[in-house]
mmCIF file of the N, C-alpha and C atoms, coordinates in Angstrom:
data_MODEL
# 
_entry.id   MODEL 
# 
loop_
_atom_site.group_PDB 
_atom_site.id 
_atom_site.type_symbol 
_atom_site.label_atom_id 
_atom_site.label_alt_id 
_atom_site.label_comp_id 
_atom_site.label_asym_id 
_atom_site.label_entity_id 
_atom_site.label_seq_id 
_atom_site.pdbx_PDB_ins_code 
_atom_site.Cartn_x 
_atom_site.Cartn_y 
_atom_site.Cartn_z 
_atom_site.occupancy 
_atom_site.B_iso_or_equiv 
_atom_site.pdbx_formal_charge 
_atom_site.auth_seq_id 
_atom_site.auth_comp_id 
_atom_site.auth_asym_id 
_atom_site.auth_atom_id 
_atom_site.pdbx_PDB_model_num 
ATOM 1   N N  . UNK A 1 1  ? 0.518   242.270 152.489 1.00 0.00 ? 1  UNK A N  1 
ATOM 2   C CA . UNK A 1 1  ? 1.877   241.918 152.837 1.00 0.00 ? 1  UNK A CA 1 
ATOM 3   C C  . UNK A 1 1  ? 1.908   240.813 153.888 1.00 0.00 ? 1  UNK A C  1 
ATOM 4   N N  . UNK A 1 2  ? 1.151   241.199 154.596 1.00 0.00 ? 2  UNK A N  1 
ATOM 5   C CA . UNK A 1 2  ? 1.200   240.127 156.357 1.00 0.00 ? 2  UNK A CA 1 
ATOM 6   C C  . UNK A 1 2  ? 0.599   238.441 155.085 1.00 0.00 ? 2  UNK A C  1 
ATOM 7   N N  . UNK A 1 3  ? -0.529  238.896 154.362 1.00 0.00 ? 3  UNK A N  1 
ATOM 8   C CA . UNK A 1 3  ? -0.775  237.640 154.175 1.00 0.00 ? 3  UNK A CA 1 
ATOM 9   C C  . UNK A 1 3  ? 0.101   236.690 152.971 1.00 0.00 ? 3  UNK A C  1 
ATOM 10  N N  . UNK A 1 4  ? 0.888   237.196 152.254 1.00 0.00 ? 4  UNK A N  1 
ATOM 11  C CA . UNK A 1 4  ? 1.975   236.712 151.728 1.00 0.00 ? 4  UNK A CA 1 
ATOM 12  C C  . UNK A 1 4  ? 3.135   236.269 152.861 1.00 0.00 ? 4  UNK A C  1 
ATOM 13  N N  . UNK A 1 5  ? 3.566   237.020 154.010 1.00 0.00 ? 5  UNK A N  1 
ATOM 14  C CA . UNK A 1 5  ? 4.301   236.040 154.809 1.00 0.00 ? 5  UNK A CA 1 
ATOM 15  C C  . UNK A 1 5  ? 3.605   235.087 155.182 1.00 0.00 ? 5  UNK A C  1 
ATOM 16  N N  . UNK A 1 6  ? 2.560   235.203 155.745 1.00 0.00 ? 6  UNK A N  1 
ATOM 17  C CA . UNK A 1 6  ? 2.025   234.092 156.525 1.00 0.00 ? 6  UNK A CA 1 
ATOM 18  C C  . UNK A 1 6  ? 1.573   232.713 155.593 1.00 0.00 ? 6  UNK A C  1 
ATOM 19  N N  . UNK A 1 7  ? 1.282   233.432 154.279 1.00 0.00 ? 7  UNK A N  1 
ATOM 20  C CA . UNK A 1 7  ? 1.666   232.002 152.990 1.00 0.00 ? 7  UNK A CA 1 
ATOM 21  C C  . UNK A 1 7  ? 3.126   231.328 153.064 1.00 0.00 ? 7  UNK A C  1 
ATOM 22  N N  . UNK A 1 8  ? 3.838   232.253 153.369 1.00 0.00 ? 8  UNK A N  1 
ATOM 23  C CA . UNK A 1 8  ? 5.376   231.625 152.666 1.00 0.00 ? 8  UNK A CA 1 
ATOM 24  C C  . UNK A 1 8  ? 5.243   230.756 154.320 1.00 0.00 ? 8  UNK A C  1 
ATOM 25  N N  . UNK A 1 9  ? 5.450   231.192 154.888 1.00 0.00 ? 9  UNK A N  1 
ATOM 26  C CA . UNK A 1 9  ? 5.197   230.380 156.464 1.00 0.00 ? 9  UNK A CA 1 
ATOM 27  C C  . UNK A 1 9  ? 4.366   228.840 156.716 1.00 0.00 ? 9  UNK A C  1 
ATOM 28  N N  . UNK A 1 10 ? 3.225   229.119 155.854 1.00 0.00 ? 10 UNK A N  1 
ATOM 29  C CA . UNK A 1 10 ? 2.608   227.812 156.063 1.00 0.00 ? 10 UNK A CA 1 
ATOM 30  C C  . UNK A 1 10 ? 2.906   226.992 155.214 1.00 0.00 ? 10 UNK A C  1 
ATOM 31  N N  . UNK A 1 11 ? 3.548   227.522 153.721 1.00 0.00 ? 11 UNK A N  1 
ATOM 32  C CA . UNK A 1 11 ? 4.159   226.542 153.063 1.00 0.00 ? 11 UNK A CA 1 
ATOM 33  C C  . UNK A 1 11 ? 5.249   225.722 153.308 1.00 0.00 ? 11 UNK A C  1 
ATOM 34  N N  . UNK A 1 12 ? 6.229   226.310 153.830 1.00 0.00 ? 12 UNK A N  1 
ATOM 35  C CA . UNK A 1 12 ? 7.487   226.281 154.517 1.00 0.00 ? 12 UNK A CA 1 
ATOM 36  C C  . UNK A 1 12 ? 7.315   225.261 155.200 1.00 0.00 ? 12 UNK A C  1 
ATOM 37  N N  . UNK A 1 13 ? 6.031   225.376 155.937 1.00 0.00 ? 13 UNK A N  1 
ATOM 38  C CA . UNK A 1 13 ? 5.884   223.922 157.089 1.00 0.00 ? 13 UNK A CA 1 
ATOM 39  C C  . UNK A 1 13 ? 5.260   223.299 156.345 1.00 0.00 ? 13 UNK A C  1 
ATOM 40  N N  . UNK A 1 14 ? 4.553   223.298 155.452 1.00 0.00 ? 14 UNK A N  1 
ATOM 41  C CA . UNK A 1 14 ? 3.874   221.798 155.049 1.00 0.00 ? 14 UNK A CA 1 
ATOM 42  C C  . UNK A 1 14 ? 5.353   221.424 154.589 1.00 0.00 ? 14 UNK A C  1 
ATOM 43  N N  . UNK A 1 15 ? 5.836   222.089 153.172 1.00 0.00 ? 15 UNK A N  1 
ATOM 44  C CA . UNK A 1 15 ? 6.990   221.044 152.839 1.00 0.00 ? 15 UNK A CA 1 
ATOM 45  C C  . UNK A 1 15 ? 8.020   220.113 153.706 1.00 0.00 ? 15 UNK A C  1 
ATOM 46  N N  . UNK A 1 16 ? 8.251   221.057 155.102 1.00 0.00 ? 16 UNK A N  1 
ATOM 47  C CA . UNK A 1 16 ? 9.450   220.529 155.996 1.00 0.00 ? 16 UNK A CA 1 
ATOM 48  C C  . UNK A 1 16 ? 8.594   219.855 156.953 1.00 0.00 ? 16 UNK A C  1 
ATOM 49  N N  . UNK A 1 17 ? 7.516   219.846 157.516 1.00 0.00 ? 17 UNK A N  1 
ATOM 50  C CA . UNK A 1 17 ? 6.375   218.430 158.055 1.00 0.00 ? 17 UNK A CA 1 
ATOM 51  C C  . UNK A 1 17 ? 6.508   217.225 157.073 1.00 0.00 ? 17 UNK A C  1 
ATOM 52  N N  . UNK A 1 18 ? 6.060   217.611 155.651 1.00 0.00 ? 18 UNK A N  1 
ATOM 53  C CA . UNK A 1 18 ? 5.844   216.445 155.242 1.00 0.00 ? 18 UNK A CA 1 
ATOM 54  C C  . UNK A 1 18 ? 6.964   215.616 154.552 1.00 0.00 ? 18 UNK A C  1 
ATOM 55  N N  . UNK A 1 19 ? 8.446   216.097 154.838 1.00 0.00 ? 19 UNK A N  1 
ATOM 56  C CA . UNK A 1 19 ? 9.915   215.706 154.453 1.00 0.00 ? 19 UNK A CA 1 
ATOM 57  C C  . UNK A 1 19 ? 10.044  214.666 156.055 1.00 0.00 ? 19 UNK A C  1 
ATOM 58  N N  . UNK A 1 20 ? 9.274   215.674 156.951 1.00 0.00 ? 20 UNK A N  1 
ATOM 59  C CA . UNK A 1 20 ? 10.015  214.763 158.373 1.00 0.00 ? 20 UNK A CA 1 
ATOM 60  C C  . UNK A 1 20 ? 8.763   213.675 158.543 1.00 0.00 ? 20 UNK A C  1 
ATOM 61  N N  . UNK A 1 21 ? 7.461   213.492 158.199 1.00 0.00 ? 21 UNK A N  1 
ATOM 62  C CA . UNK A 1 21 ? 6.997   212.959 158.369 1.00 0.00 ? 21 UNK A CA 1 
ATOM 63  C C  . UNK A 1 21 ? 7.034   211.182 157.681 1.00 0.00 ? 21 UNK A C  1 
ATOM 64  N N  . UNK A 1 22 ? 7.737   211.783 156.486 1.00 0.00 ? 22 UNK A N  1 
ATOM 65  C CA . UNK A 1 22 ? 8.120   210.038 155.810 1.00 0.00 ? 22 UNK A CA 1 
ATOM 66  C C  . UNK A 1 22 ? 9.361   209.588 156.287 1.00 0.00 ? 22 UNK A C  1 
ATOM 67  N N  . UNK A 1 23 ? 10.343  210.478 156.444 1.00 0.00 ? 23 UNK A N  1 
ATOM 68  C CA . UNK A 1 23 ? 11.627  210.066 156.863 1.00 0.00 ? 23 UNK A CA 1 
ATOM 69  C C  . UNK A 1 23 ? 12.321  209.640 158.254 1.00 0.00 ? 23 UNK A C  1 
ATOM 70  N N  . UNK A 1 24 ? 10.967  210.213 158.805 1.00 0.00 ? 24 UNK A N  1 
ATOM 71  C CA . UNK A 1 24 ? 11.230  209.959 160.470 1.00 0.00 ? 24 UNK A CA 1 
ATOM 72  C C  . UNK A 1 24 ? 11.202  208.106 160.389 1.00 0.00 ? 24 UNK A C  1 
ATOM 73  N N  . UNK A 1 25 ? 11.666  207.663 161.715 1.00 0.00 ? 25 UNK A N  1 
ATOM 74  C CA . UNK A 1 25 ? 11.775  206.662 161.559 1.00 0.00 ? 25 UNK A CA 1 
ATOM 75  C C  . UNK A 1 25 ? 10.799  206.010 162.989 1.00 0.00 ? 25 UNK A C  1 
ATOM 76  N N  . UNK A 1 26 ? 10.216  206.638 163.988 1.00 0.00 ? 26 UNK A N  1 
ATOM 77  C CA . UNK A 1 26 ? 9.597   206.396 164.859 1.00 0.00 ? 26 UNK A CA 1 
ATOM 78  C C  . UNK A 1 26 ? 8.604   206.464 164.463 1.00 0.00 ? 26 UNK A C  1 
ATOM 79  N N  . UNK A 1 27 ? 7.451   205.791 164.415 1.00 0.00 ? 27 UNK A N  1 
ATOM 80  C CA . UNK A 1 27 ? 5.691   206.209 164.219 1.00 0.00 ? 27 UNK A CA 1 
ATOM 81  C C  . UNK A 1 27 ? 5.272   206.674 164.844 1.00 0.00 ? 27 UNK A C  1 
ATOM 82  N N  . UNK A 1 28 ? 5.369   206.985 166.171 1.00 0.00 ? 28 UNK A N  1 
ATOM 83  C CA . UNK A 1 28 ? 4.360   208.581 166.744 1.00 0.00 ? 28 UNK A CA 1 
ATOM 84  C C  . UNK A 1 28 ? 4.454   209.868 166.257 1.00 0.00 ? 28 UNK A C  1 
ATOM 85  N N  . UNK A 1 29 ? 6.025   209.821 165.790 1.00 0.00 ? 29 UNK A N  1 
ATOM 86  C CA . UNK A 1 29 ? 6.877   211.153 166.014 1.00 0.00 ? 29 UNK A CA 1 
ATOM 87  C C  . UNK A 1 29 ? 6.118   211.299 164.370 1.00 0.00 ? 29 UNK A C  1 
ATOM 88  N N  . UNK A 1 30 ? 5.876   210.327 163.408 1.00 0.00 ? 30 UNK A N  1 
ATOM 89  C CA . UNK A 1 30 ? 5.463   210.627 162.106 1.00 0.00 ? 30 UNK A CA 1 
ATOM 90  C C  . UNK A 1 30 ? 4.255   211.185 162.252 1.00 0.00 ? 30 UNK A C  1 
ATOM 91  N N  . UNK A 1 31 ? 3.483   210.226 162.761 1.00 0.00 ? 31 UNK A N  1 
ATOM 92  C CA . UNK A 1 31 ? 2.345   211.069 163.291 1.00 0.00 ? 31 UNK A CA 1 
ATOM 93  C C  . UNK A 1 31 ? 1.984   212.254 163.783 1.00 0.00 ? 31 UNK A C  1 
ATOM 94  N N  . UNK A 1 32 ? 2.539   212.584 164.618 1.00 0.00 ? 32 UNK A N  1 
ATOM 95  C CA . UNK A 1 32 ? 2.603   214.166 165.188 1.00 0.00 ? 32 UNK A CA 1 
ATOM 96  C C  . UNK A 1 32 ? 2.883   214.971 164.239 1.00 0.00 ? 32 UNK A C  1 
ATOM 97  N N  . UNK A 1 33 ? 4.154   214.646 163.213 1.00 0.00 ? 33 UNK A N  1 
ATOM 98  C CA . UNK A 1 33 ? 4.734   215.421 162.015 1.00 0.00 ? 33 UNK A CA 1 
ATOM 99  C C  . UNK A 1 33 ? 3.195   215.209 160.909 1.00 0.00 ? 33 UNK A C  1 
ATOM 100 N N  . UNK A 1 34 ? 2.839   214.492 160.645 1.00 0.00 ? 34 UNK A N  1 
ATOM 101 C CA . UNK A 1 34 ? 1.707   214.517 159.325 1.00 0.00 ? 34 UNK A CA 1 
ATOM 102 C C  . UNK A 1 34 ? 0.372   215.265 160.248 1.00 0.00 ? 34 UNK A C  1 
ATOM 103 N N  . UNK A 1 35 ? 0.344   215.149 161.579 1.00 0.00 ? 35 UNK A N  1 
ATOM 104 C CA . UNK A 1 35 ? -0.898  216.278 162.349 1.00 0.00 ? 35 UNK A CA 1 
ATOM 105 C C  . UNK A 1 35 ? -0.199  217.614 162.189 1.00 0.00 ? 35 UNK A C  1 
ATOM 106 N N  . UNK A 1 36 ? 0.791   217.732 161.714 1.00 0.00 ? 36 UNK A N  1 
ATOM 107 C CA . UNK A 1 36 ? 1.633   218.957 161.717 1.00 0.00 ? 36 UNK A CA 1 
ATOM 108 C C  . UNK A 1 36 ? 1.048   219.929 160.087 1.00 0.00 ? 36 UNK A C  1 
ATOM 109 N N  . UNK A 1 37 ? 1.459   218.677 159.383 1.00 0.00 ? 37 UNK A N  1 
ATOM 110 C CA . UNK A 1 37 ? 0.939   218.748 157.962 1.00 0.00 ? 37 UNK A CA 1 
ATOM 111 C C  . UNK A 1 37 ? -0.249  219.384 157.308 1.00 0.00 ? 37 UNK A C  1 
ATOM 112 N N  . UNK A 1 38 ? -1.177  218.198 158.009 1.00 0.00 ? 38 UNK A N  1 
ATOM 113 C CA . UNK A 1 38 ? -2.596  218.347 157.757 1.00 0.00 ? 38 UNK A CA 1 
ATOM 114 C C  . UNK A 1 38 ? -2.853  219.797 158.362 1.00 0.00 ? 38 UNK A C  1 
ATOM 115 N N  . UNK A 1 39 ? -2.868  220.236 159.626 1.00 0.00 ? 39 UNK A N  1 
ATOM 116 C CA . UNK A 1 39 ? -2.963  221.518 159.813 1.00 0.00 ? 39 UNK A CA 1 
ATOM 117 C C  . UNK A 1 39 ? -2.246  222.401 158.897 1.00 0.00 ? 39 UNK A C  1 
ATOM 118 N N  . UNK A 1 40 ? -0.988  222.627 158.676 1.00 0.00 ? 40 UNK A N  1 
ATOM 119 C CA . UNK A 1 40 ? -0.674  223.498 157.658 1.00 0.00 ? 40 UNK A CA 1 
ATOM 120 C C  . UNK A 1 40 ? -1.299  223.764 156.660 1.00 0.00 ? 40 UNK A C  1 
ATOM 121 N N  . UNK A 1 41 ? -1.604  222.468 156.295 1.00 0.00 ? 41 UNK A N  1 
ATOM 122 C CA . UNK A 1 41 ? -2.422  222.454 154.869 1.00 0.00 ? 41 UNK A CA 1 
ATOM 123 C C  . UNK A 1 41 ? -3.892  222.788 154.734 1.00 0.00 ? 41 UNK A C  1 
ATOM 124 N N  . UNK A 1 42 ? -4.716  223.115 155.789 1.00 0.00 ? 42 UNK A N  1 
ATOM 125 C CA . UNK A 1 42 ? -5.941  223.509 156.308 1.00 0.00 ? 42 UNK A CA 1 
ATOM 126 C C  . UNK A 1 42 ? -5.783  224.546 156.328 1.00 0.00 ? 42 UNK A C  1 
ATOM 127 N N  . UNK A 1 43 ? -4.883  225.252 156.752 1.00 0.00 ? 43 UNK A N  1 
ATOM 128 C CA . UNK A 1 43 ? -4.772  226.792 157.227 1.00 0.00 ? 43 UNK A CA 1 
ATOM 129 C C  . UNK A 1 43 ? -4.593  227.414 156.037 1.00 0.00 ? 43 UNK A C  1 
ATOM 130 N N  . UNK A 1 44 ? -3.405  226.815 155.035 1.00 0.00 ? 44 UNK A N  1 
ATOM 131 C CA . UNK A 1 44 ? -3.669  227.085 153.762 1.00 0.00 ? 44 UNK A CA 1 
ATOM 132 C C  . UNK A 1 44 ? -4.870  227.257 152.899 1.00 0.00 ? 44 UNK A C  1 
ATOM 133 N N  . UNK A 1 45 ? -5.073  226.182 152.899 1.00 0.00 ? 45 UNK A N  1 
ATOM 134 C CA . UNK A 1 45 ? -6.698  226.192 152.289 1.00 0.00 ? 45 UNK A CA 1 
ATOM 135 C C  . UNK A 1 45 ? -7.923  227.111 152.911 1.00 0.00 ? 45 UNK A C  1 
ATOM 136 N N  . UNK A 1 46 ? -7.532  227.807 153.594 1.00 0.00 ? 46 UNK A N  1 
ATOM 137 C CA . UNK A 1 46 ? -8.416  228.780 154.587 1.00 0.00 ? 46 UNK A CA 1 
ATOM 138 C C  . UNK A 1 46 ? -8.123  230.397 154.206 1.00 0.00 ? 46 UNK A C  1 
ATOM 139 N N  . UNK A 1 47 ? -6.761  230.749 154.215 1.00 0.00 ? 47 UNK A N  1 
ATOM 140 C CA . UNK A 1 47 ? -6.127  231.533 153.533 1.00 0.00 ? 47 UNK A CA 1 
ATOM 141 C C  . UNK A 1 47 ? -6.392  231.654 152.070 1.00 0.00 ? 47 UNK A C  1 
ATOM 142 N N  . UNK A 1 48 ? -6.734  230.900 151.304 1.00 0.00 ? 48 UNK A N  1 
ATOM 143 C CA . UNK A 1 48 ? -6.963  230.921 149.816 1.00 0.00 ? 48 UNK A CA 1 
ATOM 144 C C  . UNK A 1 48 ? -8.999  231.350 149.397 1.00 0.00 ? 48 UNK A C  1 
ATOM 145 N N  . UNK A 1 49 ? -8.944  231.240 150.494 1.00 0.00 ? 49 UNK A N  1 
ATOM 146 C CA . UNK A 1 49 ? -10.203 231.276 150.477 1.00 0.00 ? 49 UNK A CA 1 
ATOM 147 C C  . UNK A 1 49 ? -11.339 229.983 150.424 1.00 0.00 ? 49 UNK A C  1 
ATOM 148 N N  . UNK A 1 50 ? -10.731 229.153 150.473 1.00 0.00 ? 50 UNK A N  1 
ATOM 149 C CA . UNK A 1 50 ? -11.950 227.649 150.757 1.00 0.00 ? 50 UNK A CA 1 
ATOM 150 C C  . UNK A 1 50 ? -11.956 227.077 151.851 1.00 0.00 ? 50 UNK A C  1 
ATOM 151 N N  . UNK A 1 51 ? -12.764 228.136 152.945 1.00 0.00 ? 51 UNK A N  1 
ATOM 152 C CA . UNK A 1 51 ? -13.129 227.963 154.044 1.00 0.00 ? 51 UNK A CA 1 
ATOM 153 C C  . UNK A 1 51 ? -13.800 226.682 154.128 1.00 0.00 ? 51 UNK A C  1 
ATOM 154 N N  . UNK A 1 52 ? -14.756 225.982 153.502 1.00 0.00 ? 52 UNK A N  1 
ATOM 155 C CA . UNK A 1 52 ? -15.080 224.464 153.936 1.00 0.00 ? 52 UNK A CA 1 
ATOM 156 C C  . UNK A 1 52 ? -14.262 223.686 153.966 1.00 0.00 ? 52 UNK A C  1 
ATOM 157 N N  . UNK A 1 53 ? -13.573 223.449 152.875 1.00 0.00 ? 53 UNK A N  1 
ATOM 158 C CA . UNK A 1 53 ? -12.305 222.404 152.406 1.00 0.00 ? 53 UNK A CA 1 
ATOM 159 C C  . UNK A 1 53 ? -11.069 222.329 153.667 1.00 0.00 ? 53 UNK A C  1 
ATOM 160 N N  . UNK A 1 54 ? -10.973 224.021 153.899 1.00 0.00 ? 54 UNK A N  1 
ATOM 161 C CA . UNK A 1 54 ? -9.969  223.976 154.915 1.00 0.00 ? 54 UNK A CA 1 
ATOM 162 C C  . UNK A 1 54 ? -10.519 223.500 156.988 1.00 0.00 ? 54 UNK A C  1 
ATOM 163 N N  . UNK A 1 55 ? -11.765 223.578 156.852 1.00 0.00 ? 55 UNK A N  1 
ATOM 164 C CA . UNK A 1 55 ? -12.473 223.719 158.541 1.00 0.00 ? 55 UNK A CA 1 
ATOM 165 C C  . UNK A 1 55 ? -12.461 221.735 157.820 1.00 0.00 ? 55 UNK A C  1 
ATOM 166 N N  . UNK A 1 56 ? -13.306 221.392 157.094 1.00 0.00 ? 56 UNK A N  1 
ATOM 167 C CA . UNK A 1 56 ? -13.275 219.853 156.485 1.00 0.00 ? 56 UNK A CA 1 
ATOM 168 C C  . UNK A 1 56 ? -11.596 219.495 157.191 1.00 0.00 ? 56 UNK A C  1 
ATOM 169 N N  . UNK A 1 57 ? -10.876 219.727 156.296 1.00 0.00 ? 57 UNK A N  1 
ATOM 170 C CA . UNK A 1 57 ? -9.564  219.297 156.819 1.00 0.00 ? 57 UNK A CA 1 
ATOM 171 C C  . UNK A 1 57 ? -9.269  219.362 158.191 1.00 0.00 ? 57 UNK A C  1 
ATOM 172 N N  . UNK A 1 58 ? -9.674  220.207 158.807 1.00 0.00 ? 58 UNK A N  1 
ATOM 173 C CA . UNK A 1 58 ? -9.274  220.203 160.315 1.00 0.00 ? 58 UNK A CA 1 
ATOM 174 C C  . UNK A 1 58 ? -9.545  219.786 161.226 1.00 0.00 ? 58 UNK A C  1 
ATOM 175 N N  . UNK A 1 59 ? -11.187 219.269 161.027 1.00 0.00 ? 59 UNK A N  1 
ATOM 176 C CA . UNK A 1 59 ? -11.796 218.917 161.673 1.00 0.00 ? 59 UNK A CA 1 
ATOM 177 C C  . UNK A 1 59 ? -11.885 217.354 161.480 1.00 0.00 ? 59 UNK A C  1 
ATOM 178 N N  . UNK A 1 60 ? -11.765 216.737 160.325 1.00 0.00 ? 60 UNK A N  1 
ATOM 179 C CA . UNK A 1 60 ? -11.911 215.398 159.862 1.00 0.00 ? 60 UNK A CA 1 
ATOM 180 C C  . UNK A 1 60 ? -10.111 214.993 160.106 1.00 0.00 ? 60 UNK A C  1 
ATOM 181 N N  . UNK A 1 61 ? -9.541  215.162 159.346 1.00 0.00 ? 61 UNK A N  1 
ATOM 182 C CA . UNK A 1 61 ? -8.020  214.609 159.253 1.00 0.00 ? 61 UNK A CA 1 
ATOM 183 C C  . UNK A 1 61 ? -7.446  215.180 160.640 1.00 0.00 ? 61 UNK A C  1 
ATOM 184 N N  . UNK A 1 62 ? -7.224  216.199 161.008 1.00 0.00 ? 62 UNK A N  1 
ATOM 185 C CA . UNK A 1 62 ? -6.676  216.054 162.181 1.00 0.00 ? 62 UNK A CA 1 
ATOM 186 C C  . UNK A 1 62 ? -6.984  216.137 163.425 1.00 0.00 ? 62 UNK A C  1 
ATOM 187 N N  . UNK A 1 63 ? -8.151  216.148 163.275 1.00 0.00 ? 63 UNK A N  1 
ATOM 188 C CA . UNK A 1 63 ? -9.327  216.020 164.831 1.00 0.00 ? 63 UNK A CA 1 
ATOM 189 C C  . UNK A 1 63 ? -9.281  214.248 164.934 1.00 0.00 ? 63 UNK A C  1 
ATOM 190 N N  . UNK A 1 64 ? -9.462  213.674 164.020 1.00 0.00 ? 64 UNK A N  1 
ATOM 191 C CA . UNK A 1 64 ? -10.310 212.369 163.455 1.00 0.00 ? 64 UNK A CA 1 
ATOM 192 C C  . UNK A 1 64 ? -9.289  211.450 163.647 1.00 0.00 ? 64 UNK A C  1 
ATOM 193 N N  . UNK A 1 65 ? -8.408  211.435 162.401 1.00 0.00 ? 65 UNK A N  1 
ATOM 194 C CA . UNK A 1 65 ? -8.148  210.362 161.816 1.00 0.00 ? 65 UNK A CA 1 
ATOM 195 C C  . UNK A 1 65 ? -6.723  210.594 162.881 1.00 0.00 ? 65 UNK A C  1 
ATOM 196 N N  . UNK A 1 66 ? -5.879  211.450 162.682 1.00 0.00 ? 66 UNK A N  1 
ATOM 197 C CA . UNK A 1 66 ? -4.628  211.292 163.565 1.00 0.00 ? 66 UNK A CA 1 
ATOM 198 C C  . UNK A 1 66 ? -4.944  210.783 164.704 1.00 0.00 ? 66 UNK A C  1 
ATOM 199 N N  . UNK A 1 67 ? -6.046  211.315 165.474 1.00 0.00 ? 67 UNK A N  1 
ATOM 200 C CA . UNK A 1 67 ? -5.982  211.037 167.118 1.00 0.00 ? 67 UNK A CA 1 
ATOM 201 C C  . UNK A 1 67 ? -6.109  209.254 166.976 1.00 0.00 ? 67 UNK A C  1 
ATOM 202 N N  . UNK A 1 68 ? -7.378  209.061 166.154 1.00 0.00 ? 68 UNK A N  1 
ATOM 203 C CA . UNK A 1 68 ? -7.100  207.460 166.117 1.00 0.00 ? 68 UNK A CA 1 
ATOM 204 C C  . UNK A 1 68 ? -6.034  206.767 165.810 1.00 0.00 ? 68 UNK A C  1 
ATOM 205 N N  . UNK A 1 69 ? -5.069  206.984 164.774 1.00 0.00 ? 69 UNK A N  1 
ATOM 206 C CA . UNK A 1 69 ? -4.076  206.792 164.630 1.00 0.00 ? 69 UNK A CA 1 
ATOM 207 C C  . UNK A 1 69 ? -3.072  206.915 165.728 1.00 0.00 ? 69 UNK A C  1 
ATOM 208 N N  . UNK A 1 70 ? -3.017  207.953 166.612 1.00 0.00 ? 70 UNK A N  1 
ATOM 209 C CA . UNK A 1 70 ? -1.527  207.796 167.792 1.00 0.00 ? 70 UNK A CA 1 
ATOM 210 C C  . UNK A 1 70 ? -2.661  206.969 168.674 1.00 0.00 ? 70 UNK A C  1 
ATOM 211 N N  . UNK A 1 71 ? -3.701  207.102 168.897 1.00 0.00 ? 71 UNK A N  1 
ATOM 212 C CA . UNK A 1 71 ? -4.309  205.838 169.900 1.00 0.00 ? 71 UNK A CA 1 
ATOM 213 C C  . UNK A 1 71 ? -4.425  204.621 169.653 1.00 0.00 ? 71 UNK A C  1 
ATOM 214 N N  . UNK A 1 72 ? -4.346  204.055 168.124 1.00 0.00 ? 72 UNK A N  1 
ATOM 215 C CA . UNK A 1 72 ? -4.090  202.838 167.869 1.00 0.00 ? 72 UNK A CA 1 
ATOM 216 C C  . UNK A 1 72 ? -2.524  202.423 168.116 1.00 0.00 ? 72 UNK A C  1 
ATOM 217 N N  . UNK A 1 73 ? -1.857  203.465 168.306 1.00 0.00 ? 73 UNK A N  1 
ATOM 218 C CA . UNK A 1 73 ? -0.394  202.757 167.828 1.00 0.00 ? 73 UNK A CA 1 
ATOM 219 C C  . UNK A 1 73 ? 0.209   202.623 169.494 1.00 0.00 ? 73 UNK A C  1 
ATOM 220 N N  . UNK A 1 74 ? -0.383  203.603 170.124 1.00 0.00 ? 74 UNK A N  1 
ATOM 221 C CA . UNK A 1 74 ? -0.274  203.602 171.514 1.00 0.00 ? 74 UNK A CA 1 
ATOM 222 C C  . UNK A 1 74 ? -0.738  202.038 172.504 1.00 0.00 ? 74 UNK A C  1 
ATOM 223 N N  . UNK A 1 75 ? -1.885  201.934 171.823 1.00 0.00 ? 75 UNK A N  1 
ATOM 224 C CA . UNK A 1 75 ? -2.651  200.639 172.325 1.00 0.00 ? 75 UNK A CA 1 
ATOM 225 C C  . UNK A 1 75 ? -2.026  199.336 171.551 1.00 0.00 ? 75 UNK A C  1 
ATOM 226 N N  . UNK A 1 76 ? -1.189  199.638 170.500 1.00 0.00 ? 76 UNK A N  1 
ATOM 227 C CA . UNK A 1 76 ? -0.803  197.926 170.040 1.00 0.00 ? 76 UNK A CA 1 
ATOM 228 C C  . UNK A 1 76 ? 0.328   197.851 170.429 1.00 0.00 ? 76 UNK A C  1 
ATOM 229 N N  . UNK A 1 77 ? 1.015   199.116 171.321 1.00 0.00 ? 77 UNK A N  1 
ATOM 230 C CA . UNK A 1 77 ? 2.706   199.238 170.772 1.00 0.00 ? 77 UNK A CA 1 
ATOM 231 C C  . UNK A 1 77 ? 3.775   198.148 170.924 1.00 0.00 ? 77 UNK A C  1 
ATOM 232 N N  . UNK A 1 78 ? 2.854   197.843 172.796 1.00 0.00 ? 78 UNK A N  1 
ATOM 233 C CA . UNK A 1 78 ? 4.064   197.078 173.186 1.00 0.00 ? 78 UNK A CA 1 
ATOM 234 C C  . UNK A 1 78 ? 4.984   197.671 174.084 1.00 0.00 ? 78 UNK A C  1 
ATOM 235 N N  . UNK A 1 79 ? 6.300   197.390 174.105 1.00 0.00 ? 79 UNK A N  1 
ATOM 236 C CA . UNK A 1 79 ? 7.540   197.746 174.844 1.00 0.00 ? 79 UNK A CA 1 
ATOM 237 C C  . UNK A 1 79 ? 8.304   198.551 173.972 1.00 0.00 ? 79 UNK A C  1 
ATOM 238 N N  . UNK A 1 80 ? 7.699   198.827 172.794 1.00 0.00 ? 80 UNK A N  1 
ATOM 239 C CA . UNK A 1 80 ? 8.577   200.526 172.131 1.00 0.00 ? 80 UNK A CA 1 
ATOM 240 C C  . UNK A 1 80 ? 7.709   201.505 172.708 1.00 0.00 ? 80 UNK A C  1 
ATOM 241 N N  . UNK A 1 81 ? 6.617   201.719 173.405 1.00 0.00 ? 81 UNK A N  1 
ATOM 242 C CA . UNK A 1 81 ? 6.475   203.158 174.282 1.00 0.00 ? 81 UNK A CA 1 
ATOM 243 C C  . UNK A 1 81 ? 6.362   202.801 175.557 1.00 0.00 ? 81 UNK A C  1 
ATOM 244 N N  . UNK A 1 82 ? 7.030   201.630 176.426 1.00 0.00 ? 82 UNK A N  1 
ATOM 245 C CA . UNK A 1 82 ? 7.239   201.809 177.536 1.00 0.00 ? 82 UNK A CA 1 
ATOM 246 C C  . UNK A 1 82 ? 8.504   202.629 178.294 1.00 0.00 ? 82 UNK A C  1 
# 
């Protein structure tokens, strides 16, 4: 039972992360929303039982690639994050 809520829960957020993550209109805030994502979607994949695929995801996409991503956008921004 617990693990059927906690499915409907992580689905719930990937879909509504990855609705705010294209539609947002700021690029950090997308960012933060698709690190939102990618975790959901790890945890999922962990829950289903594909513990590599899902620790892979967590560790690569949102350890990795996001942090470079808000540190690149941080470092080119300019006077939109002052």
């Amino acid at each position: 039972m617990i693990l059927t809520i906690l499915f409907l829960v992580f689905s719930a957020l990937l879909v509504g992360t990855s609705i705010l993550a294209v539609t947002n209109s700021n690029i950090v805030h997308s960012a933060v929303w698709l690190m939102m994502f990618l975790f959901s979607m790890g945890a999922l994949f962990i829950m289903l039982g594909a513990t590599f695929l899902g620790s892979i995801e967590l560790l690569v996409y949102v350890g990795a690639v996001v942090t470079i991503m808000v540190f690149t956008l941080m470092l080119t921004g300019g006077k939109e994050f002052e």
